[in-house]
C-alpha positions in Angstrom: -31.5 6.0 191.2 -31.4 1.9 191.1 -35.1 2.0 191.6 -35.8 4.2 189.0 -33.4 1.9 186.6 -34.5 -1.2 188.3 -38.1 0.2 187.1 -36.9 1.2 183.9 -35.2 -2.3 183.3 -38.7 -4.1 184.3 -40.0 -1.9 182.0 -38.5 -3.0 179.2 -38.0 -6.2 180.0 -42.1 -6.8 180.0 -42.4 -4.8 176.9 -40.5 -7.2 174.9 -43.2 -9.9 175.2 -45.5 -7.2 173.0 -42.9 -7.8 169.5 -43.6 -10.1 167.2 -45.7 -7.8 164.7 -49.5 -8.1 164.9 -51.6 -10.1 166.9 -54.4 -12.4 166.2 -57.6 -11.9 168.2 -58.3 -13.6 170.9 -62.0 -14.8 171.1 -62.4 -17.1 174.4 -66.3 -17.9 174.9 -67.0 -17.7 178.6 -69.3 -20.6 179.7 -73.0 -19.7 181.4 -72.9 -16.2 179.9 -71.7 -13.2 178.9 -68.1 -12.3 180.8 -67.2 -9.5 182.9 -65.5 -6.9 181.5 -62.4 -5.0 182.8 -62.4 -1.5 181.8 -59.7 1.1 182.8 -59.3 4.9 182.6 -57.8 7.8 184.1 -58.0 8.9 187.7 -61.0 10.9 189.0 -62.2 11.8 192.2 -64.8 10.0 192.5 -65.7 6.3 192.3 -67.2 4.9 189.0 -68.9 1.8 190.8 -71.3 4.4 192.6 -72.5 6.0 189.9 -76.3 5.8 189.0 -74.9 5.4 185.4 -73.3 2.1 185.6 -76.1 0.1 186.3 -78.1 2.4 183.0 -74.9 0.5 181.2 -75.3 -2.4 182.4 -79.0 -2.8 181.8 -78.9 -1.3 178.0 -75.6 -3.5 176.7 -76.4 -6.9 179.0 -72.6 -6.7 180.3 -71.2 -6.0 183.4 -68.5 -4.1 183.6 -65.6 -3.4 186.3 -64.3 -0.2 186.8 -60.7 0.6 187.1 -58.8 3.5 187.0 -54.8 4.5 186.3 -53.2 6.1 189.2 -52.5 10.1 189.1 -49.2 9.6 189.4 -46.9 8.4 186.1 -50.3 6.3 184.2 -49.3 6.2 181.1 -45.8 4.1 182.6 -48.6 2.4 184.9 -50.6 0.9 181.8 -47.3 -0.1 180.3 -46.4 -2.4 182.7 -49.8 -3.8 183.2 -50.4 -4.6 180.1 -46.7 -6.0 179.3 -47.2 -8.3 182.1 -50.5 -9.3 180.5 -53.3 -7.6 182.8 -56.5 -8.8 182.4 -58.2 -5.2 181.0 -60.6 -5.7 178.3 -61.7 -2.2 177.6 -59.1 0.5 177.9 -59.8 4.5 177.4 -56.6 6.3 176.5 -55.6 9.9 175.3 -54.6 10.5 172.2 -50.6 11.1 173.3 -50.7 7.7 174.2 -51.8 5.9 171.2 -48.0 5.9 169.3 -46.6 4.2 171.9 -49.2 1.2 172.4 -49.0 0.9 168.8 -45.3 0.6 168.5 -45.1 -1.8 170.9 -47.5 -4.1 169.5 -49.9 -3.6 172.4 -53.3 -3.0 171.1 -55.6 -5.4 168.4 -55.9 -4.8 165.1 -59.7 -3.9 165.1 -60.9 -4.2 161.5 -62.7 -7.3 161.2 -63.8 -7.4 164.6 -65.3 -4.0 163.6 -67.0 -4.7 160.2 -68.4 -8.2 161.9 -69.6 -7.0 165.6 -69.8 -3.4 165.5 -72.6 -1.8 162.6 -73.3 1.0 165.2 -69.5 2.0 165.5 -69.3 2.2 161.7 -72.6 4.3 161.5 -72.3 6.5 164.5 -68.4 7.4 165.4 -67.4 9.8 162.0 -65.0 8.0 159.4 -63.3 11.0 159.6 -62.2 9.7 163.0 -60.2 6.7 162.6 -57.8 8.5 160.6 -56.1 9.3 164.1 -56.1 5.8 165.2 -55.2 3.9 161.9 -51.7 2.6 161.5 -50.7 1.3 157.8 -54.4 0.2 157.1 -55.1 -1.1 161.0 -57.4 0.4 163.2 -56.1 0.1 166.5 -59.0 2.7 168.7 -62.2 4.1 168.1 -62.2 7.1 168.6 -64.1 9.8 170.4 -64.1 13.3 168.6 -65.6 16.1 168.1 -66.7 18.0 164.6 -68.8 20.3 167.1 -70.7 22.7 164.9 -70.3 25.3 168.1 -66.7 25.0 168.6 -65.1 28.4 169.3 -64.2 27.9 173.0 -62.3 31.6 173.4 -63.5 35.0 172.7 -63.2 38.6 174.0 -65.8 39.9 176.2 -66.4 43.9 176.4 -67.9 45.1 179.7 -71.0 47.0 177.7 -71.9 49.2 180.1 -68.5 50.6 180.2 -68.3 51.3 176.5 -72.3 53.0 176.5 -70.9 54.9 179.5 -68.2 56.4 177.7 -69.7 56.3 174.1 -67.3 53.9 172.9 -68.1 51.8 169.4 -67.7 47.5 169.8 -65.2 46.8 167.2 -65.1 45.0 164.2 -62.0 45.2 162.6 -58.2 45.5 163.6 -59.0 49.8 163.2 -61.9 50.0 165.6 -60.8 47.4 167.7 -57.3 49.6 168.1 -59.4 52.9 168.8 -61.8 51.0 171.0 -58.5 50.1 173.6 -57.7 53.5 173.1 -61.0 55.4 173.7 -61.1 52.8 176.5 -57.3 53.9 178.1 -58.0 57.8 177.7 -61.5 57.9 179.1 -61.7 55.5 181.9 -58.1 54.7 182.9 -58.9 51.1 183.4 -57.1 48.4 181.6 -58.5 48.0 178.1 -57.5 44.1 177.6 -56.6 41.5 179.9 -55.2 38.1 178.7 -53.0 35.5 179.9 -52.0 34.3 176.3 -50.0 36.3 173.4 -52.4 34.6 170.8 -55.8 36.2 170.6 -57.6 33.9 168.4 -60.3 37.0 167.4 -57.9 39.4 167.1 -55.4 36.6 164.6 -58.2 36.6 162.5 -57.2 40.4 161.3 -54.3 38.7 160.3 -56.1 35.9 158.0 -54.8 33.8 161.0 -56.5 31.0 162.7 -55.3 27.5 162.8 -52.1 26.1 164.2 -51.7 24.2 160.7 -53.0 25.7 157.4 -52.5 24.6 153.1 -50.7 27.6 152.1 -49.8 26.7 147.7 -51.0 22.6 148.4 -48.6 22.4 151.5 -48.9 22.6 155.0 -47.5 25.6 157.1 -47.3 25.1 160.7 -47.6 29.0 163.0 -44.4 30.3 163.1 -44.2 30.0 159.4 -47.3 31.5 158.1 -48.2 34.4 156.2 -49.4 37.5 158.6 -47.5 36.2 161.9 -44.7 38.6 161.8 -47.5 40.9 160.9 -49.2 40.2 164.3 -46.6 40.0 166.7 -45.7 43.2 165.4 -48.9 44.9 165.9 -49.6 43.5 169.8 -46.2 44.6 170.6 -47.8 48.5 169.5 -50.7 47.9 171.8 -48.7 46.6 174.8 -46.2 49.3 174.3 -48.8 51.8 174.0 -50.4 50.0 177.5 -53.8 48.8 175.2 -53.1 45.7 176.3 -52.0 44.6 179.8 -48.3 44.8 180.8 -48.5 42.3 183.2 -48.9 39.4 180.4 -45.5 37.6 181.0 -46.8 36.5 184.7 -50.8 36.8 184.3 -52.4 33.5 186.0 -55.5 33.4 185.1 -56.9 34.1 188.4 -54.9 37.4 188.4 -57.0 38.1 185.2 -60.3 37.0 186.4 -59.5 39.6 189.5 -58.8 42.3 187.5 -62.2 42.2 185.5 -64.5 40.9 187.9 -62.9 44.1 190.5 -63.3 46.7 187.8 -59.7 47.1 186.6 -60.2 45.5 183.2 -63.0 47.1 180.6 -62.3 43.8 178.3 -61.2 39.9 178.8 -60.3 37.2 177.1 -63.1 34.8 178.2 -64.3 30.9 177.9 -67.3 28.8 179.0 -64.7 26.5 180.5 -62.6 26.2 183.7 -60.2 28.7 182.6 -62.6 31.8 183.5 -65.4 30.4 185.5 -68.2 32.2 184.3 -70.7 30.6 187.4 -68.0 32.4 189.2 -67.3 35.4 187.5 -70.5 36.9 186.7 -72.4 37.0 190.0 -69.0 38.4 191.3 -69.0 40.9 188.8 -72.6 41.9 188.7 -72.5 42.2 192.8 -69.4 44.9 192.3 -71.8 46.9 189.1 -74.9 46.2 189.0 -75.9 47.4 186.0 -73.3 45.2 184.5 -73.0 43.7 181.1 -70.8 42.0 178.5 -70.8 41.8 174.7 -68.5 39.9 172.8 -66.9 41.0 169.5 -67.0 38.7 166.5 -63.6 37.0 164.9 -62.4 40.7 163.3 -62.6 41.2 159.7 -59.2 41.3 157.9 -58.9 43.9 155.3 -60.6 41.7 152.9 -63.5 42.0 155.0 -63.3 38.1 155.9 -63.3 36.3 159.5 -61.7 33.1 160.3 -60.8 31.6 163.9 -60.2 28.2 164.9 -62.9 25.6 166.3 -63.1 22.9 168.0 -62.2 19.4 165.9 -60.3 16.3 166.2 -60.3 13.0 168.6 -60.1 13.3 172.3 -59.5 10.1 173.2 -59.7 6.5 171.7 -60.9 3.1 173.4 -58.4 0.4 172.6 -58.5 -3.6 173.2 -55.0 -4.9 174.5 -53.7 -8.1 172.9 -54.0 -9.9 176.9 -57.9 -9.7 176.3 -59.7 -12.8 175.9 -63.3 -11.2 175.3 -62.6 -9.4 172.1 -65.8 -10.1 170.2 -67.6 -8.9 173.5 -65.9 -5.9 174.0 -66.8 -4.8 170.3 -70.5 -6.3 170.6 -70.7 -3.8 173.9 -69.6 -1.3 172.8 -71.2 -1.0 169.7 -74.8 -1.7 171.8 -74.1 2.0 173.4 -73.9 3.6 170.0 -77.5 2.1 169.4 -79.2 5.1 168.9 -81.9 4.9 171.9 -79.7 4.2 174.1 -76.8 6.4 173.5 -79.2 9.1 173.6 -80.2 7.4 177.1 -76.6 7.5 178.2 -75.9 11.0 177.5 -78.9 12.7 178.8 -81.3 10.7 180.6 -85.0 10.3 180.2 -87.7 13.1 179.9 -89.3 14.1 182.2 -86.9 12.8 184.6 -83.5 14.3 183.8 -84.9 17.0 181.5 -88.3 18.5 179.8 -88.8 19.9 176.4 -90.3 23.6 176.2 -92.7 24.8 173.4 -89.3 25.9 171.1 -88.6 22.2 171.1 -85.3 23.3 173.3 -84.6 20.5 176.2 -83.9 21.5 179.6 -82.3 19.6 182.2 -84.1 19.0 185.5 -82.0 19.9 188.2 -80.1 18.5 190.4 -81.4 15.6 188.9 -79.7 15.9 185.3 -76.5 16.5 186.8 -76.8 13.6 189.5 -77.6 10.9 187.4 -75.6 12.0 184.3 -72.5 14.2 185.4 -70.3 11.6 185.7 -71.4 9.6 182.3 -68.8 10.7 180.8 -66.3 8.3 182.4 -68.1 4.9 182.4 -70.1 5.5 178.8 -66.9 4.4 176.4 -68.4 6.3 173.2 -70.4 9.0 172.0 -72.3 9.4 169.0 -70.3 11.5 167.0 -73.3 13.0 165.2 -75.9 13.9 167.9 -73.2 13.8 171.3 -72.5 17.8 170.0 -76.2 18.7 170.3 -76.9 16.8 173.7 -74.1 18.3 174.9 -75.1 21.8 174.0 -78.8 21.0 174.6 -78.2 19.8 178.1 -74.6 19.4 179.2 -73.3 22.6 178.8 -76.5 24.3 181.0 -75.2 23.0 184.3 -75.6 27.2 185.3 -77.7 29.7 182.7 -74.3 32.4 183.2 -72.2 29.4 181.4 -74.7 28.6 179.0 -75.1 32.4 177.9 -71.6 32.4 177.4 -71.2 29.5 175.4 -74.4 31.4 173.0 -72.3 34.0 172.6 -69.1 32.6 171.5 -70.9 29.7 169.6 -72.4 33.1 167.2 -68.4 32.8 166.0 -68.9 29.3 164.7 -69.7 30.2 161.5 -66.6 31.6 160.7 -64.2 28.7 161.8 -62.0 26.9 160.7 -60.7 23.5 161.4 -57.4 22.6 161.4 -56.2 20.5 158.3 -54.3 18.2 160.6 -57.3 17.5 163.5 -57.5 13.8 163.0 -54.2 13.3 162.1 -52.2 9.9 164.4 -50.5 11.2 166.9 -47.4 9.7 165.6 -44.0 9.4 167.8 -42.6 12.3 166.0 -45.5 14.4 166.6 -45.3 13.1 170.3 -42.1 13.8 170.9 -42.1 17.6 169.1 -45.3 19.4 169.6 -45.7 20.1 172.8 -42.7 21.2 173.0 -42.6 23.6 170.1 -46.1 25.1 171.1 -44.0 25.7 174.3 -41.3 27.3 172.6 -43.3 29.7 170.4 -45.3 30.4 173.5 -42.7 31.8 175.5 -41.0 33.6 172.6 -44.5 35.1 171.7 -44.7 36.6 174.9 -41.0 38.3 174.7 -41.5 39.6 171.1 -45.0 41.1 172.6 -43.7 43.1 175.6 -40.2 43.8 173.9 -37.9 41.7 175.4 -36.8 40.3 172.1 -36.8 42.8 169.4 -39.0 41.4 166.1 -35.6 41.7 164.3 -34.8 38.2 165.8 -38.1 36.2 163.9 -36.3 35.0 161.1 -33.8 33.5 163.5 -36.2 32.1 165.8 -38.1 30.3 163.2 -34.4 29.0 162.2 -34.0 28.2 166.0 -37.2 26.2 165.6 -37.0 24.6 162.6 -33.6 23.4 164.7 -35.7 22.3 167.7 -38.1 19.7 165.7 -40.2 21.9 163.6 -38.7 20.8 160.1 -39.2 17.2 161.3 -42.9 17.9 162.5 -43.5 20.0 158.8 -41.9 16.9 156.8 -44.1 14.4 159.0 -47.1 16.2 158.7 -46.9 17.1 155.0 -46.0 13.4 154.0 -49.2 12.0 156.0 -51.3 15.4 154.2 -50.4 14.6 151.1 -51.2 10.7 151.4 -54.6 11.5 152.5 -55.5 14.3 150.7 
């Protein structure tokens, strides 16, 4: 306990050299050259000074540049105290949780004029859109990384295919057929018709005429548990978990219990992802050596009865770059980074040269060389500080994204939803304290209580009072918060 408070008391004690309102940039010219630069980021596996990339960087951007990274353990209190005590980082990569914090304590440069004198590549290539999430009272503080990925649907529901033509069962298309699909599915087979670790469904919400965690409802915003058509859906997946359409082991499904149970041949239906969450490099040579003659389809977003789709994609920053006020290079670390948003070589940064890291085929599609893409390139995406928030999307589809052709066809497949999302109104909104201190933990909170209204632990006579319960918990704060900053910018 006194080292935690003897930490704690350090802690603070360092911080205190950051008040004093805003800080004036630092711009110390090294002698014989350009300087070093001291970049930081968050802790990987393996180490950035061996990559094949950082010598790419170093050649395109004339600077040299020393890796660093935050420890696993507690980084965010890490960075504090290193840069309270005035460490020497010149470039540091942060997450967008982090960002309130830094500002409030008068940590990071105003970046503005540094920007609009040293950086016409940031202004033309990182979306305007952007810097809303890392502006403070007119300052920019980060430039962000984002994404306005025009193929952003990252979850969908995938339908073992030859199940259905086995048993002359219909794909479904809207909440009637998807309900008689489960069913058909239950009576003839006896498998599981759904399998899911989460209560919300995105394609199945969008019966609902629900998608985003936000939405304008009348010129205001109105966060989930709030929304028209929520009550409405709750209700409805309790019916197909009580009637055993859905499975009844939700409340303690990991996802590897779910990937099990539909690569075995116990599930007819998943929820499924290109990502890490269901491996499909994994999942579908495992599935296909248990059936051979297997195959998925994937339903669309289902209509609600206005006939209309909707699900949420894919938008807002990921992460920023910031410059601490200890940093004497300033004006360098803007002139380098802007020289990686030069068009030729951001595009060199991301995916390599052809014929080298990838070729082009008569369609005008590129295809990466492998191993060779992956090699020299898998790892980019921790040294290279910024992507092009225009083109980044399409490399990354193009090339990143086909690390195995059984990923790639998944990410076609949901990617055919993209045309009905829809992006959340507050996606490049600052993550402000408030926000920080109550989102997470109300996304939490609804979680759980999703769950329980679902399998019928909690009866859905209890909403009203759980909405009060989070209202109580932070929600009215977070609703005030977001609709003062929504109707400033809007």
């Amino acid at each position: 306990m006194k080292k935690v408070y003897a930490i704690c008391t350090l802690l603070l004690l360092a911080l205190s050299a950051f008040a004093g309102g805003s800080q004036e940039v630092q711009t110390v010219e090294p002698e014989g050259g350009k300087p070093v630069l001291n970049y930081v980021y968050s802790n990987v596996a393996f180490n950035p000074e061996e990559e094949p990339i950082k010598d790419v960087l170093e050649e395109v951007t004339g600077y040299e540049v020393k890796y660093n990274m935050l420890p696993a353990e507690n980084p965010a209190m890490k960075l504090n105290l290193e840069l309270a005590s005035g460490s020497k980082y010149d470039i540091v990569r942060i997450s967008t949780d982090w960002f309130a914090n830094l500002v409030a304590q008068n940590a990071l440069l105003p970046l503005n004029d540094l920007i609009d004198q040293y950086g016409p590549n940031i202004k033309a290539h990182i979306n305007p859109e952007f810097f809303a999430s890392t502006t403070v009272n007119g300052n920019i503080y980060g430039i962000p990384n984002g994404t306005a990925n025009p193929y952003g649907v990252y979850w969908g529901i995938a339908f073992r295919q030859d199940i259905l033509d086995e048993y002359g069962i219909t794909l479904p298309n809207d909440l009637d057929s998807f309900t008689e699909c489960l069913r058909q599915i239950k009576e003839k087979t006896g498998l599981i018709p759904l399998t899911t670790t989460e209560p919300l469904v995105d394609h199945i919400m969008s019966a609902f005429s629900l998608s985003t965690y936000a939405r304008e409802e009348n010129g205001r915003i109105v966060l989930r548990p709030q929304q028209e058509g929520m009550y409405e859906y709750l209700e409805y997946m309790n019916s197909l978990y009580e009637e055993g359409l859905i499975d009844t082991d939700l409340p303690i499904n990991k996802k590897e219990n779910v990937q099990e149970k539909f690569v075995s041949g116990q599930a007819a239906a998943c929820l499924i992802t290109y990502g890490s969450e269901t491996p499909m490099e994994v999942m579908l040579p495992a599935l296909r050596a248990n059936f051979l003659d297997a195959e998925l389809s994937y339903i669309l977003p289902l209509k609600n009865s206005d006939g209309e789709r909707q699900v949420s994609q894919l938008a807002g920053v990921t992460d920023m770059v910031v410059i601490p006020v200890s940093s004497e290079h300033a004006v360098d670390v803007i002139k380098y980074l802007d020289s990686t948003l030069i068009p030729e070589n951001s595009k060199l940064l991301a995916i390599g040269e052809e014929g080298v890291h990838y070729t082009v085929d008569e369609s005008g599609a590129k295809i990466p060389i492998l191993p060779k893409f992956f090699e020299d390139r898998g790892n980019s995406w921790w040294l290279v500080p910024l992507n092009d928030s225009y083109e980044f999307s399409n490399y990354w589809a193009e090339l990143r994204i086909r690390k195995n052709e059984d990923v790639f066809s998944t990410f076609k497949e949901l990617s055919k939803s993209a045309e009905f999302g829809r992006i959340d109104p507050t996606a490049y909104m600052p993550l402000t304290e408030v926000r920080t201190e109550y989102e997470a933990k109300l996304k939490n909170m609804e979680r759980d209580y999703y769950i329980q209204i679902i399998c019928g632990a909690v009866p859905l006579s209890d909403y009203d009072a759980f909405v009060q319960r989070w209202l109580d918990a932070g929600g009215q704060e977070l609703t005030d918060e977001i609709n003062d900053w929504y109707s400033s910018n809007n």
